[in-house]
BAGU-446882 format. One record per residue (C-alpha): residue number from 1; x, z, y. Coordinates in steps of 0.5 Angstrom, whole numbers, plus 2048, in hexadecimal, padded with zeros to 3 digits. Each point is the difference from the previous one (the first is absolute). Layout:
BEGIN
+-----+-----+-----+-----+
! seq !   X !   Z !   Y !
+-----+-----+-----+-----+
! NUM !   X !   Z !   Y !
...
+-----+-----+-----+-----+
END
This chain:
BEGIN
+-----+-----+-----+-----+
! seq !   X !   Z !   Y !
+-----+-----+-----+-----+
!   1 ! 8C5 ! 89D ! 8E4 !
!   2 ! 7FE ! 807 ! 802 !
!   3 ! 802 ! 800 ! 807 !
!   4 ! 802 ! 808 ! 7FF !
!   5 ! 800 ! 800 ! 7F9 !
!   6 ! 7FB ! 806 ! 7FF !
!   7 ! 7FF ! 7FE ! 7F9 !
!   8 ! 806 ! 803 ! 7FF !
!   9 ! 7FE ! 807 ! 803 !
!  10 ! 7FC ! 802 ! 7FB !
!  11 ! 7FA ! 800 ! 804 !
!  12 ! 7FB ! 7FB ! 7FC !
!  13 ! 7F9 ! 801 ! 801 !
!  14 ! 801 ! 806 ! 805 !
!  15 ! 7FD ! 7FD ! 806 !
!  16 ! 7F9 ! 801 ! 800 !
!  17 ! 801 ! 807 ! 7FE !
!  18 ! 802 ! 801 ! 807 !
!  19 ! 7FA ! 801 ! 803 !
!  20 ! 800 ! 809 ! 804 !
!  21 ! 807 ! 801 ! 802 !
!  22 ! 7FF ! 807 ! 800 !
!  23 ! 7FF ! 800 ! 7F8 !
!  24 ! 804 ! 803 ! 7FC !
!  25 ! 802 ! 7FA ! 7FB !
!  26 ! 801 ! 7FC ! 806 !
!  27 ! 805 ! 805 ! 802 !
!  28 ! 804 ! 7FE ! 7FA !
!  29 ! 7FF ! 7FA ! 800 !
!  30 ! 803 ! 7FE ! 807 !
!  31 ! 805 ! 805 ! 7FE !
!  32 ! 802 ! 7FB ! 7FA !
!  33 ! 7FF ! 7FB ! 805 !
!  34 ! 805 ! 803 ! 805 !
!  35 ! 805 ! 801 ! 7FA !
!  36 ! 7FF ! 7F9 ! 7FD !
!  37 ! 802 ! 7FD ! 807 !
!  38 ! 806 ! 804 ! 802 !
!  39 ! 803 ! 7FE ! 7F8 !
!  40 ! 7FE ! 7F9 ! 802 !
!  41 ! 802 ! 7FF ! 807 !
!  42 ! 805 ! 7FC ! 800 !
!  43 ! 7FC ! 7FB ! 7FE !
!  44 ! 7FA ! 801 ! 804 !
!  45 ! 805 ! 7FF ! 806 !
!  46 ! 803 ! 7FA ! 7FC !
!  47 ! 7F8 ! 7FD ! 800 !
!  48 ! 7FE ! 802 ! 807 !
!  49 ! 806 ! 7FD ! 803 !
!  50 ! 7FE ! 7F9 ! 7FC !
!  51 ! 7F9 ! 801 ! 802 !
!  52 ! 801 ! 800 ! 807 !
!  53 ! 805 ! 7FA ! 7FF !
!  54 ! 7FA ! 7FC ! 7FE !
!  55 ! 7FB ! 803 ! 804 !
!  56 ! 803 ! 7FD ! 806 !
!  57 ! 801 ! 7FA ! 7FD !
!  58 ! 7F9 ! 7FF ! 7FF !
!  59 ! 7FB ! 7FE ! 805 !
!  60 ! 7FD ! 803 ! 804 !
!  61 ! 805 ! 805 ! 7FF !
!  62 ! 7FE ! 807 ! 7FB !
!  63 ! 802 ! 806 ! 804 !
!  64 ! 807 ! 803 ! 7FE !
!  65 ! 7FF ! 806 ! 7FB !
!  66 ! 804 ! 807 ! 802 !
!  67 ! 803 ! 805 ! 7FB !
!  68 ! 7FC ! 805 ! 803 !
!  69 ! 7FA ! 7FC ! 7FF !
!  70 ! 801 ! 800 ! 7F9 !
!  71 ! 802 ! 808 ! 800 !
!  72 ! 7F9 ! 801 ! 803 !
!  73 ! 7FC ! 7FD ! 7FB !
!  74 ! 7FC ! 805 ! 7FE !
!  75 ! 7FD ! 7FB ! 7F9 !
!  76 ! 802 ! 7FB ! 7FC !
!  77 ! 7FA ! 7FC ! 802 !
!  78 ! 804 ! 7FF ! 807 !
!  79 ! 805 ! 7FC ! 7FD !
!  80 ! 7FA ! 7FB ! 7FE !
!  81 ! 801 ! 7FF ! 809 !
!  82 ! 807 ! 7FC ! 7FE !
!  83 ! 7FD ! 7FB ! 7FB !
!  84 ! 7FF ! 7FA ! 806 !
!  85 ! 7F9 ! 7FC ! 7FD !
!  86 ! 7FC ! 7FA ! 802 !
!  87 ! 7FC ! 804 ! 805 !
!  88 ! 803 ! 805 ! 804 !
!  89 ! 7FE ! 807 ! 7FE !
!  90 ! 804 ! 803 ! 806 !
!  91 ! 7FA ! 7FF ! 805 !
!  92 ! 7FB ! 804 ! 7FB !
!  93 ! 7FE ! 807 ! 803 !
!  94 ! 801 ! 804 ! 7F9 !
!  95 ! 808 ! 7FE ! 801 !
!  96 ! 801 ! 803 ! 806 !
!  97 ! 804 ! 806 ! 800 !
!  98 ! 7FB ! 804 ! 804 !
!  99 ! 7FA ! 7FE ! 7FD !
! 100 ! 804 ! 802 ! 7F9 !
! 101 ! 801 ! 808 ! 803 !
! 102 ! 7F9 ! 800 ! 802 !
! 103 ! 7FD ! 7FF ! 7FA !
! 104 ! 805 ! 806 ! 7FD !
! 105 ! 7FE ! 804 ! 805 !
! 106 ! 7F9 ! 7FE ! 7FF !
! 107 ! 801 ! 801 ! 7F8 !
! 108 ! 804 ! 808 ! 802 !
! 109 ! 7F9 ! 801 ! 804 !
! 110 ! 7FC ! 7FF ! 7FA !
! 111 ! 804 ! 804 ! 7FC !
! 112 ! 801 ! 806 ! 805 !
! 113 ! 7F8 ! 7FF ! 800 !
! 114 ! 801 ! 801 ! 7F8 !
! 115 ! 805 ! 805 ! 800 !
! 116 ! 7FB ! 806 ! 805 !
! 117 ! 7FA ! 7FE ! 7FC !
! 118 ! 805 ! 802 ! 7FA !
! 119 ! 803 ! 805 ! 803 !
! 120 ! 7F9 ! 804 ! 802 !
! 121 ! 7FE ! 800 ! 7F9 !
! 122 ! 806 ! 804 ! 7FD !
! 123 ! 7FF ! 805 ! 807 !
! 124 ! 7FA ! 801 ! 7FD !
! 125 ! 803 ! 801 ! 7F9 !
! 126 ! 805 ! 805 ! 803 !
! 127 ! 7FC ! 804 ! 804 !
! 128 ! 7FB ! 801 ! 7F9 !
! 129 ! 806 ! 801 ! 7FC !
! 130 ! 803 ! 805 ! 805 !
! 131 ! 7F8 ! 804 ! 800 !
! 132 ! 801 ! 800 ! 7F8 !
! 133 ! 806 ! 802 ! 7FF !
! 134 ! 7FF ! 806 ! 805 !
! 135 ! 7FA ! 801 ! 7FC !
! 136 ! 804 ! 801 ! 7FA !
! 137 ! 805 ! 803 ! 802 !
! 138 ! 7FC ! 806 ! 803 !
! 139 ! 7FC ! 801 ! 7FB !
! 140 ! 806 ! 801 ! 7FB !
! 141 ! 803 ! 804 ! 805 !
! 142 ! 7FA ! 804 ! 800 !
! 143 ! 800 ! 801 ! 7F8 !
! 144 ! 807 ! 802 ! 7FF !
! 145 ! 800 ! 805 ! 806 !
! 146 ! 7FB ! 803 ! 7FB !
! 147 ! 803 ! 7FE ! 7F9 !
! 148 ! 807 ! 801 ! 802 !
! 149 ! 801 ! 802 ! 807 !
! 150 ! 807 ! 800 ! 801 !
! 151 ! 800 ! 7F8 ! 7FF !
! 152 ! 7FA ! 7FF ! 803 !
! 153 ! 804 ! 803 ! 807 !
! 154 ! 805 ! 7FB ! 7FF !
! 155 ! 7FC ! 7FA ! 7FE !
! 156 ! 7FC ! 802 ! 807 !
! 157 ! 808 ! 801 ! 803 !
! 158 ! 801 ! 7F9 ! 7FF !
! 159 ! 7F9 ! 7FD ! 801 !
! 160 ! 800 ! 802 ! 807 !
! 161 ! 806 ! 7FC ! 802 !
! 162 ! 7FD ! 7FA ! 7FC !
! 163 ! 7FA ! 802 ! 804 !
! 164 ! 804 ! 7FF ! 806 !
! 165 ! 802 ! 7FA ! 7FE !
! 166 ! 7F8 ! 7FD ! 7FF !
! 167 ! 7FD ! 802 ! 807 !
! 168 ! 806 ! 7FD ! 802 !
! 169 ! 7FD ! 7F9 ! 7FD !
! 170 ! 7F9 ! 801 ! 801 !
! 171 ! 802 ! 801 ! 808 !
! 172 ! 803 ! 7FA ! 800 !
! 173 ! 7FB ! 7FD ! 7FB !
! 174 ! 7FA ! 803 ! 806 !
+-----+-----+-----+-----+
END
C-alpha cells in the first residue's frame, strides 16, 4: 500500500529532478506538487492518521507525523523518511532537516558562485556593445549631417537621449 498514494499525484520519476531548489523546472515542479496534494488532501490526511496509529503501536514507538511536517516537505525524496525499514535510517545525518537546509544552501552558494561569473561575462558583452553602438550611431549621424542634414539632426536629437541612457549603464557597470 502506497502510504500517500503519490502514484496517483502524477508525479512518477520526479524525485531526482529535484536536486537546486532555485531552478526554474523545480519551480514547477514543486508547484505541480503543491496542486497535486491540495486535490488529494483529504486522503493524504486519511493516510497520516493511519500512520501515526501504526507507528504508536510499534515498538519502540516511530515519532508521530504533523500535517504541517508533510506541507514543508520540500521534495518528494522526504516522503521515503515515512517508509519505516529493518534499519532506522531516521538516526542518518542526511535525514536531518538541518543538514538537508545546509546543503541547499551550499548548492545556492555555488550558484551564485556561477551566476557572478556569468553575469560578468555579459558586463563585459554590454559595455563593448555600448562602445560599438555609439560608434555606429555617430558615425551615421556624422554621414547624414553631410548627405542629409535635416535627419541627420533629428537622428543626433534622438541619440543623445540614448546616449544619456548608456553612460548611465557604464556608470553603473564601472
Amino acid at each position: 500500500m502506497h502510504l500517500f498514494e503519490l502514484s496517483k499525484l502524477s508525479l512518477s520519476g520526479t524525485g531526482k529532478i529535484i536536486v537546486f531548489v532555485h531552478s526554474h523546472k523545480c519551480y514547477k515542479l514543486r508547484q505541480k506538487i503543491s496542486k497535486a496534494l491540495q486535490r488529494r488532501s483529504q486522503a493524504i490526511r486519511n493516510a497520516l492518521s493511519r500512520f501515526n496509529l501504526q507507528a504508536a503501536a510499534l515498538v519502540p514507538p516511530r515519532p508521530q507525523l504533523t500535517w504541517k511536517d508533510i506541507v514543508e516537505y520540500s521534495f518528494l525524496g522526504e516522503f521515503d523518511l515515512l517508509r519505516q525499514s529493518r534499519s532506522d535510517i531516521r538516526t542518518l545525518d542526511w535525514t536531518k532537516p538541518a543538514h538537508r537546509e545546509a546543503t541547499v544552501k551550499y548548492f545556492k552558494l555555488q550558484h551564485a558562485h556561477e551566476e557572478i561569473q556569468c553575469l560578468n561575462i555579459e558586463i563585459c558583452r554590454l559595455h563593448t556593445a555600448i562602445h560599438d553602438e555609439e560608434l555606429t550611431v555617430n558615425a551615421t549621424i556624422n554621414s547624414l549631417l553631410i548627405s542629409n542634414k535635416p535627419v541627420g539632426l533629428e537622428l543626433q536629437r534622438q541619440w543623445r537621449s540614448c546616449a544619456a541612457i548608456n553612460a548611465a549603464h557604464l556608470f553603473r557597470l564601472d
